[in-house]
ZADOSE-576772 format. One record per atom (N, C-alpha, C): residue number from 0; x, y, z; atom name. Coordinates in nm, 3 decimals, decimal comma, always signed. Example, Ala and Ser with C-alpha at 12.3 -4.5 7.8 and 13.67 -1.06 7.14 Angstrom:
# ZADOSE-576772
+------+---------+---------+---------+------+
| resi |       u |       v |       w | name |
+------+---------+---------+---------+------+
|    0 |  +1,319 |  -0,569 |  +0,780 |    N |
|    0 |  +1,230 |  -0,450 |  +0,780 |   CA |
|    0 |  +1,320 |  -0,330 |  +0,780 |    C |
|    1 |  +1,285 |  -0,225 |  +0,708 |    N |
|    1 |  +1,367 |  -0,106 |  +0,714 |   CA |
|    1 |  +1,290 |  +0,003 |  +0,787 |    C |
+------+---------+---------+---------+------+
//
This chain:
# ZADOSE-576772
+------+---------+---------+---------+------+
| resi |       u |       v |       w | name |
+------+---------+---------+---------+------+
|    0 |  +0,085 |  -0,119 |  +0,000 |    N |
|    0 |  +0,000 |  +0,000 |  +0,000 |   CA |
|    0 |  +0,089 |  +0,125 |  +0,000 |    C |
|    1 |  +0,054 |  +0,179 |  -0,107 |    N |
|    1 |  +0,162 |  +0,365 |  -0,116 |   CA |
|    1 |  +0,089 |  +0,415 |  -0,022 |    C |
|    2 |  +0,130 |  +0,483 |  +0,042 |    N |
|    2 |  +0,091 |  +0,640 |  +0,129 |   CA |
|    2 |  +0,158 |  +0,776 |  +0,115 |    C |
|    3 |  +0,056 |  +0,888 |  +0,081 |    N |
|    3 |  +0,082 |  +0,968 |  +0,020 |   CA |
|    3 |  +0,030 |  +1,067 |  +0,127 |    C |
|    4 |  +0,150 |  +1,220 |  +0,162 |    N |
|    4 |  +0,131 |  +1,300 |  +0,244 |   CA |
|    4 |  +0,019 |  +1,366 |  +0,191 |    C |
|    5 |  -0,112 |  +1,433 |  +0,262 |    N |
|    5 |  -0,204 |  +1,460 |  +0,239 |   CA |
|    5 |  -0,169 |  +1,667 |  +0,196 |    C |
|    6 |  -0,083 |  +1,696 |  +0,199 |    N |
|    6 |  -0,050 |  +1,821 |  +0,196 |   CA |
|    6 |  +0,024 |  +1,824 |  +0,067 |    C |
|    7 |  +0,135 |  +1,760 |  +0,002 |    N |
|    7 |  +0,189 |  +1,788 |  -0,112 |   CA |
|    7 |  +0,183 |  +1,664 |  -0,150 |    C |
|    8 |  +0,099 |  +1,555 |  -0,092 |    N |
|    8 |  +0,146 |  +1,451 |  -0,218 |   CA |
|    8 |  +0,228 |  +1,344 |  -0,279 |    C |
|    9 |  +0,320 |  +1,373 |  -0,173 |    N |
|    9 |  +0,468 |  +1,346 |  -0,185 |   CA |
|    9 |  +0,469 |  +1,183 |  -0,156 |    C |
|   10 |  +0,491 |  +1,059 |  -0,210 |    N |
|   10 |  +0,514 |  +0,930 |  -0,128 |   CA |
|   10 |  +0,586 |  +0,941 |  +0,004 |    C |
|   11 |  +0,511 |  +0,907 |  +0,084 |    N |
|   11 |  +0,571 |  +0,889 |  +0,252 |   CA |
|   11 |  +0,572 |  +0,726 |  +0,317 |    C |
|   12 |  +0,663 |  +0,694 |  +0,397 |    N |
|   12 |  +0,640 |  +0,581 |  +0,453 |   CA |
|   12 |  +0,642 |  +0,589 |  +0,628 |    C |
|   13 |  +0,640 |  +0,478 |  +0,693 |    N |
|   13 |  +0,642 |  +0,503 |  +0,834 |   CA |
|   13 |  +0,708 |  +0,395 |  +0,858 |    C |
|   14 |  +0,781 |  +0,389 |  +0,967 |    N |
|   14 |  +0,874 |  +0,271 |  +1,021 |   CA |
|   14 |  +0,909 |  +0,290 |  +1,178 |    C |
|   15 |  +0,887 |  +0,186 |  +1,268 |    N |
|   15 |  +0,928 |  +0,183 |  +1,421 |   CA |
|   15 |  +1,025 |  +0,253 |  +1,460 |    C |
|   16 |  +1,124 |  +0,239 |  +1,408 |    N |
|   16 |  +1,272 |  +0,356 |  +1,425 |   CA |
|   16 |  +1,268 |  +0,479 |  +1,417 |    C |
|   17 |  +1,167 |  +0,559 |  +1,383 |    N |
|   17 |  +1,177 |  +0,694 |  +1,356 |   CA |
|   17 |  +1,008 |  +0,750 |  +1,416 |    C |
|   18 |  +1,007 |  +0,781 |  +1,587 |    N |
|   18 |  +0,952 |  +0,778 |  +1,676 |   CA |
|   18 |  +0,954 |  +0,905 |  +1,776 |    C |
|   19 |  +0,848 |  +1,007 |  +1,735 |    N |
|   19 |  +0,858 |  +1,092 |  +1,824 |   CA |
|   19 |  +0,868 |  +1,052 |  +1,976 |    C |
|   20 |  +0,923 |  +1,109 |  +2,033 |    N |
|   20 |  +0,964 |  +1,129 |  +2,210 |   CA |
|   20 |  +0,868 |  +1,188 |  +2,265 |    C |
|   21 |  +0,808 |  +1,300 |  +2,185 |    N |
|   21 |  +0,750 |  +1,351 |  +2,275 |   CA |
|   21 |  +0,552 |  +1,349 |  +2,290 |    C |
|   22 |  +0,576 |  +1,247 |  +2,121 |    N |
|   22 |  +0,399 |  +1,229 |  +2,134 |   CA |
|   22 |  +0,405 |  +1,049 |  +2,141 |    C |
|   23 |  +0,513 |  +1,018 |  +2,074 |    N |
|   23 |  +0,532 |  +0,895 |  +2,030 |   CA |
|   23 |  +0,410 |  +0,845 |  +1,915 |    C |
|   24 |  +0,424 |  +0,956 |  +1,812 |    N |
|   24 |  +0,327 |  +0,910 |  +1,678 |   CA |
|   24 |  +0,469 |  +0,842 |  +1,586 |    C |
|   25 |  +0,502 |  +0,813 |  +1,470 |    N |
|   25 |  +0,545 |  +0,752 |  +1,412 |   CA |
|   25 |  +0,566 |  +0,906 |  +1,305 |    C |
|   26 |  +0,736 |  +0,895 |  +1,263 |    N |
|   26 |  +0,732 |  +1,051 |  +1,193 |   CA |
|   26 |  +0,726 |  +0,989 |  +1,024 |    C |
|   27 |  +0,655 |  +1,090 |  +0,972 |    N |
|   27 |  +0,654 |  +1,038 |  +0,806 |   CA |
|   27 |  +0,807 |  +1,045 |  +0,751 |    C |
|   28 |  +0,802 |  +0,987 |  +0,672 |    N |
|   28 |  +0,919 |  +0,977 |  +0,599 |   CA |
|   28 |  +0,941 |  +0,946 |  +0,440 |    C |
|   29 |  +1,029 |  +1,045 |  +0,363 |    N |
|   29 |  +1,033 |  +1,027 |  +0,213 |   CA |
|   29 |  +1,040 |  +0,905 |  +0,216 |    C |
|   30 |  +0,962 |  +0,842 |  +0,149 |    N |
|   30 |  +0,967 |  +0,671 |  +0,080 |   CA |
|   30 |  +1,120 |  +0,657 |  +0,005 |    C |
|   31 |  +1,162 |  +0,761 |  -0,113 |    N |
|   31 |  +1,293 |  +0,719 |  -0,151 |   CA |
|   31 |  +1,444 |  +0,713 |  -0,068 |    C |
|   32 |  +1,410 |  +0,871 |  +0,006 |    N |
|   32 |  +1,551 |  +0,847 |  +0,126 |   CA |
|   32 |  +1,537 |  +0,816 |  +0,238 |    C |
|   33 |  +1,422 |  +0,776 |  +0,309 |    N |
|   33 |  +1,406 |  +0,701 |  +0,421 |   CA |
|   33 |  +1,453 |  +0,836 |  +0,516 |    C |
|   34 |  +1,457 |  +0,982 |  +0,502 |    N |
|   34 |  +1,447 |  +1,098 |  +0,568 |   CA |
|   34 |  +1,325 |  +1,132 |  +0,616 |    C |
|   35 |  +1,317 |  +1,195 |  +0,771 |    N |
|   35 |  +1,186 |  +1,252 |  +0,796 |   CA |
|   35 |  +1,143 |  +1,325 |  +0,657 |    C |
|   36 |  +1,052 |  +1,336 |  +0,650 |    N |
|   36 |  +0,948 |  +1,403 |  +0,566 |   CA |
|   36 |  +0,918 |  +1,575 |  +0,613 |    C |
|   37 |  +1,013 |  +1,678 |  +0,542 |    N |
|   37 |  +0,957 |  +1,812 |  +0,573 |   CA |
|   37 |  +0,879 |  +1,854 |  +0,491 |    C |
|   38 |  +0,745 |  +1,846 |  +0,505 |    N |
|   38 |  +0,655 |  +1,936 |  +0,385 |   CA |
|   38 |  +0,681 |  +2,061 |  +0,397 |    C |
|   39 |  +0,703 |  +2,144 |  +0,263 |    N |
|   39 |  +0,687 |  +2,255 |  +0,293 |   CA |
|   39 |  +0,551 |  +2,345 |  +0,322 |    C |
|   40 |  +0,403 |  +2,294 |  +0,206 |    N |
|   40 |  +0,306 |  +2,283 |  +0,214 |   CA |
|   40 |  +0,263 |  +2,263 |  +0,413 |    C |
|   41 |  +0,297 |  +2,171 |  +0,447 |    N |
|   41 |  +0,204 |  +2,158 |  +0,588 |   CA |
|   41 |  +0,283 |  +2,246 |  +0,678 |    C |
|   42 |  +0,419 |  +2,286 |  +0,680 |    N |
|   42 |  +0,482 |  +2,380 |  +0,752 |   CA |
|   42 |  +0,373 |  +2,550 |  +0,740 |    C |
|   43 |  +0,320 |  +2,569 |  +0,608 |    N |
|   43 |  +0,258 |  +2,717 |  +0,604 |   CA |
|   43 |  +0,135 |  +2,697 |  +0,639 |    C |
|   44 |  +0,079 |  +2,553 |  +0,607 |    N |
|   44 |  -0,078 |  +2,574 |  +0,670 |   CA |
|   44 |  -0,105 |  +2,541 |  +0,830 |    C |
|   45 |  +0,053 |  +2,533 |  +0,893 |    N |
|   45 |  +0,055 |  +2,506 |  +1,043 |   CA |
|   45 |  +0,111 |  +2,618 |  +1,098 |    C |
|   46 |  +0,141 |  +2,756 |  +1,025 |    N |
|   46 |  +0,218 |  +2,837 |  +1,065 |   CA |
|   46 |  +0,147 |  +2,950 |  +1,167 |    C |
|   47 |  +0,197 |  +2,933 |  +1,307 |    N |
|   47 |  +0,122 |  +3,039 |  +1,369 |   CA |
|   47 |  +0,232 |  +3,215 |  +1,355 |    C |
|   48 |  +0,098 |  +3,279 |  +1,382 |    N |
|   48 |  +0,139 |  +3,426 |  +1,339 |   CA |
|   48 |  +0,139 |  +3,517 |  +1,464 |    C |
|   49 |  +0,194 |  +3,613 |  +1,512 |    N |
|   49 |  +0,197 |  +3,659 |  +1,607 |   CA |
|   49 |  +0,199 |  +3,828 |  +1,610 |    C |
|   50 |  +0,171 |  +3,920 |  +1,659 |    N |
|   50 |  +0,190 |  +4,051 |  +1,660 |   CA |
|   50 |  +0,319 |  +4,100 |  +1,732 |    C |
|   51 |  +0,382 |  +4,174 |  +1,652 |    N |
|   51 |  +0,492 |  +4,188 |  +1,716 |   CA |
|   51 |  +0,471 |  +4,282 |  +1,841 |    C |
|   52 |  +0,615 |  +4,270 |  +1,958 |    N |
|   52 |  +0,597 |  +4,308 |  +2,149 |   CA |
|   52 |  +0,639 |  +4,453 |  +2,098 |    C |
|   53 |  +0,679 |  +4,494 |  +1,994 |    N |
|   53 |  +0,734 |  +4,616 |  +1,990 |   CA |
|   53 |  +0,635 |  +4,740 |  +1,967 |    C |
|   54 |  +0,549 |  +4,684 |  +1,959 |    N |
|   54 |  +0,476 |  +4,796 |  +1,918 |   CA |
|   54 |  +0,402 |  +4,802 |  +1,807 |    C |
|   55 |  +0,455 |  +4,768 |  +1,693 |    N |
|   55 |  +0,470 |  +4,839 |  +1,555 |   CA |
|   55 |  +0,347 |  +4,779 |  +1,501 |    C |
|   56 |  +0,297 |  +4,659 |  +1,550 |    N |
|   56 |  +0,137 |  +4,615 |  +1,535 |   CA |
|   56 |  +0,141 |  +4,485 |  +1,426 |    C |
|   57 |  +0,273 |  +4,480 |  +1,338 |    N |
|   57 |  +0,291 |  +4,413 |  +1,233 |   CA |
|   57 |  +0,292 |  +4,237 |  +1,269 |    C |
|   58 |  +0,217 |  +4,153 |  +1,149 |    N |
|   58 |  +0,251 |  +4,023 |  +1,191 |   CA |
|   58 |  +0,371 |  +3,945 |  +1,136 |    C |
|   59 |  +0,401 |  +3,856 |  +1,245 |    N |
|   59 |  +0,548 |  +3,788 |  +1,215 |   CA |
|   59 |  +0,511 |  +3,650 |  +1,213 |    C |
|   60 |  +0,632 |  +3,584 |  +1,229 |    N |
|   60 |  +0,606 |  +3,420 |  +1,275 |   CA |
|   60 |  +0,763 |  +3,404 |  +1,300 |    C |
|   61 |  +0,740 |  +3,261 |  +1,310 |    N |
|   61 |  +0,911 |  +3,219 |  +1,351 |   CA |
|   61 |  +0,892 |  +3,073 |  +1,270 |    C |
|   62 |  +1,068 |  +3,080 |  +1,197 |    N |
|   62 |  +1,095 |  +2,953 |  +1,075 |   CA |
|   62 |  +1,167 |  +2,878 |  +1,211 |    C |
|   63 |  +1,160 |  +2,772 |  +1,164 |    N |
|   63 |  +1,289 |  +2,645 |  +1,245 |   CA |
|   63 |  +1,420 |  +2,673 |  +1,131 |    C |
|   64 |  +1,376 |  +2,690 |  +1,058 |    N |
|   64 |  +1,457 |  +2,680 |  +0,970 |   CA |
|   64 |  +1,588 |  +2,855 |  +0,910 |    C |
|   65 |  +1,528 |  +2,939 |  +0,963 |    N |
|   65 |  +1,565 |  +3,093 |  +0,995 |   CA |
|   65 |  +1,630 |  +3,094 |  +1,131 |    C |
|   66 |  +1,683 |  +3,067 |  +1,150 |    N |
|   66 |  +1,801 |  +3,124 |  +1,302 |   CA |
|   66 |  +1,902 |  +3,165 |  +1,297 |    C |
|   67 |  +1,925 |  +3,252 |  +1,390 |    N |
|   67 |  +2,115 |  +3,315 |  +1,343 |   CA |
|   67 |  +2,200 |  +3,207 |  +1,388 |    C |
|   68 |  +2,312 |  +3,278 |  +1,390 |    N |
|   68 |  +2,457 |  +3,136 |  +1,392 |   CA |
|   68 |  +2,450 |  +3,126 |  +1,534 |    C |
|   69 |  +2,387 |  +3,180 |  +1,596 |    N |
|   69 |  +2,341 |  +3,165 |  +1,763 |   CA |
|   69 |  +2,251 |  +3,081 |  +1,795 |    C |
|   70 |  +2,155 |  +3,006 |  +1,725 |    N |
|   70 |  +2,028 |  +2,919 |  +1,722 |   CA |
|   70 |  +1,925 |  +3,032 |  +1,766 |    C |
|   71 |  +1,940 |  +3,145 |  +1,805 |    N |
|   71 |  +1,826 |  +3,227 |  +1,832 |   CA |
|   71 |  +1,771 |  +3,242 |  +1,672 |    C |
|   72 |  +1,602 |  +3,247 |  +1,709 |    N |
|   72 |  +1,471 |  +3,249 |  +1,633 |   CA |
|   72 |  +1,495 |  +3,409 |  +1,576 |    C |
|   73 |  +1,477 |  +3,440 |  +1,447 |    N |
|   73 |  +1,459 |  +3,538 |  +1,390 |   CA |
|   73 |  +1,341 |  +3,544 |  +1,370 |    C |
|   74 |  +1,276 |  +3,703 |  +1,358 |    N |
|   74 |  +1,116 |  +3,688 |  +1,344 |   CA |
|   74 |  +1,137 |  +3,727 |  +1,213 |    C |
|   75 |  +0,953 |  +3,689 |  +1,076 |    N |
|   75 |  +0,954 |  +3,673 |  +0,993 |   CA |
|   75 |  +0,839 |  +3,797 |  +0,965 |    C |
|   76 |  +0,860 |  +3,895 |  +0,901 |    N |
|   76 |  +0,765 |  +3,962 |  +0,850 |   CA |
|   76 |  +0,645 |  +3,880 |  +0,776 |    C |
|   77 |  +0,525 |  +3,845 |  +0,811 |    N |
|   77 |  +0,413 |  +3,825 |  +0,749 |   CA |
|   77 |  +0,395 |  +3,792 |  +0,609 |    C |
|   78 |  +0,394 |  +3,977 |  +0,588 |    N |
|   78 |  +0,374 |  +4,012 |  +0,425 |   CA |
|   78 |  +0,511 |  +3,975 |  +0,328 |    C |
|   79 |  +0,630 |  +4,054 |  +0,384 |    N |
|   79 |  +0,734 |  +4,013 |  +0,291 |   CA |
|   79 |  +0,796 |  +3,858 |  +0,277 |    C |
|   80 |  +0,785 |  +3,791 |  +0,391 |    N |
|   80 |  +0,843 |  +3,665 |  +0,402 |   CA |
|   80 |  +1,033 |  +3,709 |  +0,445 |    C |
|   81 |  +1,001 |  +3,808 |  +0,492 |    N |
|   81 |  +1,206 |  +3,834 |  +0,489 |   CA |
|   81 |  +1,179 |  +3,856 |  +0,669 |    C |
|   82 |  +1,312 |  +3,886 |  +0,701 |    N |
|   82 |  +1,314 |  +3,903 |  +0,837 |   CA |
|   82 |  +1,267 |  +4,032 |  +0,904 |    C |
|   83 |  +1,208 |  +4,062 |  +0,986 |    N |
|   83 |  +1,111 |  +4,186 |  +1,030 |   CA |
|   83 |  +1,185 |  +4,268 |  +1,073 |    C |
|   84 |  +1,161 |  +4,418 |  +1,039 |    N |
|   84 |  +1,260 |  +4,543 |  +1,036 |   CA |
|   84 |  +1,159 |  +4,631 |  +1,136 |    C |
|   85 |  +1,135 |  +4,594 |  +1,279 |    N |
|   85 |  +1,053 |  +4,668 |  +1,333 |   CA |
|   85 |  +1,054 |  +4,804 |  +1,348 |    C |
|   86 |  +0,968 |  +4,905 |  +1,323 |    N |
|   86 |  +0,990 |  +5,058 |  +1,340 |   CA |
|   86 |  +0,921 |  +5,060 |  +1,461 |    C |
|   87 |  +0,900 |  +5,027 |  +1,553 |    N |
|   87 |  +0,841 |  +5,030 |  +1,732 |   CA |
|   87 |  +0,698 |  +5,139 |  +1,681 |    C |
|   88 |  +0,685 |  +5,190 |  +1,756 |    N |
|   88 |  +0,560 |  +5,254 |  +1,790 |   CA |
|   88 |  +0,540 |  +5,390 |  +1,721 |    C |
|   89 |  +0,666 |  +5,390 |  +1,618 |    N |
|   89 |  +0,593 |  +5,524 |  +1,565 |   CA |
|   89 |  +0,571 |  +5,472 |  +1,451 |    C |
|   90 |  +0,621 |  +5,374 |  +1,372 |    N |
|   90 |  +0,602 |  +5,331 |  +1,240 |   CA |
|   90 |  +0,455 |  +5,249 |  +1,266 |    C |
|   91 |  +0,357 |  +5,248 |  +1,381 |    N |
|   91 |  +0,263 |  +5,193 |  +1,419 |   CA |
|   91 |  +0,190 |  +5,343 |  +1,353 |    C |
|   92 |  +0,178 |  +5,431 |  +1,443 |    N |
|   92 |  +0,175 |  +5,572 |  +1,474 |   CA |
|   92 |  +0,109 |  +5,629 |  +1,302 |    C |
|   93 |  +0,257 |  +5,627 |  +1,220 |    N |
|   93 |  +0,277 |  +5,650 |  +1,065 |   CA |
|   93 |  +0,181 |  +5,587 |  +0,991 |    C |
|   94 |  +0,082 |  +5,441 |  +1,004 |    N |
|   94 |  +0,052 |  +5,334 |  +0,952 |   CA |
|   94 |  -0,135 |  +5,386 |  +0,957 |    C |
|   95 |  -0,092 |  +5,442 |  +1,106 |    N |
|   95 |  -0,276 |  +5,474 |  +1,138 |   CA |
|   95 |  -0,351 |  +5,594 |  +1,107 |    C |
|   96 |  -0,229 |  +5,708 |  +1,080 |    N |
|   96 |  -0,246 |  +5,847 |  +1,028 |   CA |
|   96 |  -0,281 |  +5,844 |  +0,853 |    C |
|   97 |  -0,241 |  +5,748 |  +0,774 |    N |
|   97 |  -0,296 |  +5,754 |  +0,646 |   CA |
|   97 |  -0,369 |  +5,660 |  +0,582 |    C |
+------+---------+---------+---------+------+
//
């Protein structure tokens, strides 16, 4: 029986060895390289969004995959998809005046 990720499609398989810890579901995996399975598809329709603490009102998110050479989380501008250039509370300010 093929099994196919319901988000892109992609052939996936499942196998005892590759076992979350922390739910203990069984992690998908590319059928050809026997690699967890990263959809990119189910990563955006799981993506939570957040308002940024600064003020500026704008929405962000956070990649696993975006971190500096520090492992700290870079936030993600919403709209552009690039990393968020917060203007704090007056570029809030600027946004509501026109």
């Amino acid at each position: 029986m093929t099994i196919y990720c319901k988000f892109c499609e992609q052939k996936i398989s499942f196998d005892n060895q590759h076992v979350s810890e922390r739910t203990g579901k069984k992690i998908p995996l590319d059928a050809d390289t026997e690699e967890p399975h990263k959809c990119a598809l189910r990563k955006l329709k799981h993506r939570k969004y957040f308002e940024c603490k600064k003020g500026c009102g704008s929405q962000i998110f956070f990649d696993e995959d975006r971190r500096t050479e520090n492992g700290k989380w870079i936030p993600i501008d919403k709209d552009t998809d690039e990393p968020h250039q917060c203007e704090g509370r007056s570029g809030a300010q600027e946004q509501d005046e026109q």
